[in-house]
MARPA-224966 format. One line per field, with one value per residue (C-alpha): residue number from 1; residue in one letter; x, y, z. Coordinates in Angstrom, 1 decimal. Layout:
BEGIN
k: [NUM | ...]
r: [A | ...]
xx: [X | ...]
yy: [Y | ...]
zz: [Z | ...]
//
This chain:
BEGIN
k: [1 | 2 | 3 | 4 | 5 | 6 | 7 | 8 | 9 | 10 | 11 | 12 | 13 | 14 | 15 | 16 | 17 | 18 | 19 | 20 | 21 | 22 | 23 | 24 | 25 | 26 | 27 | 28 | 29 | 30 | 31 | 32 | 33 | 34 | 35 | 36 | 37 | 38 | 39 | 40 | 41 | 42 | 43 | 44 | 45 | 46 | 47 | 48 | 49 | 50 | 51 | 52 | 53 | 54 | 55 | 56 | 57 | 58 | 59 | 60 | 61 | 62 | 63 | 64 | 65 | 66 | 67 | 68 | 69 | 70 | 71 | 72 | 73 | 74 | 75 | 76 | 77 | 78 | 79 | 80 | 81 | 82 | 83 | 84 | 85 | 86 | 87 | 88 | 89 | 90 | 91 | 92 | 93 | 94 | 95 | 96 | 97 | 98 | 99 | 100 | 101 | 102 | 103 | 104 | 105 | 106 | 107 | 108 | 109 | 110 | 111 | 112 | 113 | 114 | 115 | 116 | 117 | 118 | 119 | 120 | 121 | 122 | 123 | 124 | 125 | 126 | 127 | 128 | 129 | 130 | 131 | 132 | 133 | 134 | 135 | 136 | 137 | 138 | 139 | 140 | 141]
r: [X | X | X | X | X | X | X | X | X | X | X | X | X | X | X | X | X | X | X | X | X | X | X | X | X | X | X | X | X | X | X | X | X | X | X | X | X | X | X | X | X | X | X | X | X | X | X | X | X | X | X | X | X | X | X | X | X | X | X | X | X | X | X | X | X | X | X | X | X | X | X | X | X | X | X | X | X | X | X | X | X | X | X | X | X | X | X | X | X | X | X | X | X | X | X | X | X | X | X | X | X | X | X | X | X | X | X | X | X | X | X | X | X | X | X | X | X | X | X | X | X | X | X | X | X | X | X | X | X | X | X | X | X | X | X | X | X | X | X | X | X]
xx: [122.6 | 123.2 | 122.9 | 118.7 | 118.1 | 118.6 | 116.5 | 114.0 | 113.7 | 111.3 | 109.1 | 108.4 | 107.7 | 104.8 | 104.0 | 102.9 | 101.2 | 99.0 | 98.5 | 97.6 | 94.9 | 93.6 | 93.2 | 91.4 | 89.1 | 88.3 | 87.9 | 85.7 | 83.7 | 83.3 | 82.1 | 79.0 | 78.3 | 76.9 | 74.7 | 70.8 | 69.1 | 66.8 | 69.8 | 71.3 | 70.3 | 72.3 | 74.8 | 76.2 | 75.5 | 73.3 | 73.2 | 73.8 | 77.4 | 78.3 | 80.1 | 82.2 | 83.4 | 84.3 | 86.1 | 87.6 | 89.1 | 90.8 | 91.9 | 93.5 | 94.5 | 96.5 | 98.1 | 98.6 | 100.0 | 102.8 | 103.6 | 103.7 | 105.9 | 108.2 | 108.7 | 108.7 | 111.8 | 113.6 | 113.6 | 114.3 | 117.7 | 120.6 | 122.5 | 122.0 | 118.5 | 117.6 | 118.8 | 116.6 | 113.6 | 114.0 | 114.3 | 111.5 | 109.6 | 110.5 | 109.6 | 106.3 | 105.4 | 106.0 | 103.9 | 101.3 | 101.1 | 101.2 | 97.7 | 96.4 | 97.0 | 95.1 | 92.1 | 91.6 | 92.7 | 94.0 | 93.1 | 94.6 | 97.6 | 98.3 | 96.9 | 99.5 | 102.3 | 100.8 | 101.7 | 104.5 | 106.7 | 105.6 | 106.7 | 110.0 | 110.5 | 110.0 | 112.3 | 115.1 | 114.8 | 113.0 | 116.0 | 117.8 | 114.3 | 114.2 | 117.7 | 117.7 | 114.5 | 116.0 | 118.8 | 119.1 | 119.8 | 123.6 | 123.4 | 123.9 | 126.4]
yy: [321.5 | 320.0 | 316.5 | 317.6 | 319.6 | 316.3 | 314.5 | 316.3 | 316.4 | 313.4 | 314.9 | 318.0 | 316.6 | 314.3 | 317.7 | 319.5 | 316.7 | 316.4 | 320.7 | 320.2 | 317.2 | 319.1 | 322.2 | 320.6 | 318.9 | 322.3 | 323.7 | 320.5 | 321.7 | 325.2 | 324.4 | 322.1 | 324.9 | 326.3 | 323.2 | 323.8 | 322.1 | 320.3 | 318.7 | 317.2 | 313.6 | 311.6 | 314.5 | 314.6 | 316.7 | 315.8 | 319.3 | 318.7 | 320.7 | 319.4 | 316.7 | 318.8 | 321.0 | 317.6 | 317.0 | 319.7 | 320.4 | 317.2 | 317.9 | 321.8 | 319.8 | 317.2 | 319.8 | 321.9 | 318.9 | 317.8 | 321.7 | 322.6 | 318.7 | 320.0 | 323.4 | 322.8 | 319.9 | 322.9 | 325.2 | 322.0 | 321.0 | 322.2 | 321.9 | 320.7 | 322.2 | 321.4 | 317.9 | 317.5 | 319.1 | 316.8 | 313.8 | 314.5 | 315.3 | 312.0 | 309.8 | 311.7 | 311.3 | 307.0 | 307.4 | 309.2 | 306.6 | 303.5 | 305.7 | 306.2 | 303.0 | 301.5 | 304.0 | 305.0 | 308.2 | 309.3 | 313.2 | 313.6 | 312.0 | 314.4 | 317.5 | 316.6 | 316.5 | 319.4 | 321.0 | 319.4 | 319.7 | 323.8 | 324.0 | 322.3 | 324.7 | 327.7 | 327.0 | 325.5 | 327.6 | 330.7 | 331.9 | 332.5 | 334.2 | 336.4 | 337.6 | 338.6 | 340.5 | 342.3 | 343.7 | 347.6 | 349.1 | 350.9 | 354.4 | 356.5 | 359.5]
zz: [192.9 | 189.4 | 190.5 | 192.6 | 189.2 | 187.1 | 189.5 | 189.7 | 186.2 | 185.8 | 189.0 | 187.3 | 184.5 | 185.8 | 187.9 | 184.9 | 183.8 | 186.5 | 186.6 | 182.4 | 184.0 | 186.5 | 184.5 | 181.7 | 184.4 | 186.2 | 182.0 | 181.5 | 184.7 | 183.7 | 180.0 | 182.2 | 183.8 | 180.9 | 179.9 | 180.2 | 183.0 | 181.5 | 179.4 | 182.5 | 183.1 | 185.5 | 186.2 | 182.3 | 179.5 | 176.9 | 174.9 | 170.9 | 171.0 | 174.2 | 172.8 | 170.2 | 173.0 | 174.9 | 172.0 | 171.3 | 175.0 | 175.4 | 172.0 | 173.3 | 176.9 | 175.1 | 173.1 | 176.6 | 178.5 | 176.1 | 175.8 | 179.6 | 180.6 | 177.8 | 178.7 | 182.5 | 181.6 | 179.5 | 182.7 | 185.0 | 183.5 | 184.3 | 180.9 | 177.6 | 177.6 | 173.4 | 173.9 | 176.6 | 175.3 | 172.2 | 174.5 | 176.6 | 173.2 | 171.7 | 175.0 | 175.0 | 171.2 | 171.7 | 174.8 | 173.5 | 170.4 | 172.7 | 174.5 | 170.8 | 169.5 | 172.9 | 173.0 | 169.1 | 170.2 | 166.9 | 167.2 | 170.4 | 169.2 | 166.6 | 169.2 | 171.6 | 168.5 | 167.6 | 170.8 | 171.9 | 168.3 | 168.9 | 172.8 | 171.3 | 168.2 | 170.0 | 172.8 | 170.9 | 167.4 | 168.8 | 171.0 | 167.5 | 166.2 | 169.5 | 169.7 | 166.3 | 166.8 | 170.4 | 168.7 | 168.8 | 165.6 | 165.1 | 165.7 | 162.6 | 163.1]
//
């Protein structure tokens, strides 16, 4: 069971990806929805704040898709879950810069670091935050 969890690892982790693509398309889809009609031409929107909500969703879905490939690789491994989470963190983060450094995309670069240094904090520094916060208080007698 250890051995299919490990391999899997890299399968779930392109998994999420493609869920945090396909969510952002269907989001992308949703916010056309609300464009005027007469501010369709050829099938996009030409609406003045259409493009800063373009923006700003890949901006949000780069940030959700290194948070959801980290988090589903934490609940994929069988052991040494922080090491892994800083692994898959680190391999994202060089891939992600190779993308920005190609495409100019600078601001999804640091949304996606954004995202995926928070997924990573919370999951390997929150457990001491949450089990402090869990404990019941000694009785007094």
């Amino acid at each position: 069971m250890c051995v299919l969890r490990w391999t899997l690892l890299p399968i779930v982790g392109i998994a999420a990806w493609i869920l945090a693509l396909f969510t952002g398309m269907v989001a992308h889809s949703v916010a056309e929805c609300f464009c005027p009609s007469n501010q369709m031409i050829s099938g996009m929107c030409v609406a003045p704040w259409f493009e800063t909500l373009d923006a700003w969703l890949v901006r949000f879905f780069s940030a959700f898709a290194a948070a959801l490939i980290i988090v589903s690789c934490y609940f994929t491994a069988p052991a040494a879950r922080a090491l892994v989470t800083w692994i898959v963190f680190g391999a994202g983060a060089l891939y992600a810069l190779w993308i920005a450094i190609v495409s100019w995309a600078w601001p999804e670069f640091v949304a996606a670091g954004i995202g995926g240094m928070a997924a990573v904090l919370l999951l390997t520094r929150g457990q001491k935050i949450f089990k402090k916060a869990n404990r019941i208080a000694p009785r007094e007698a």
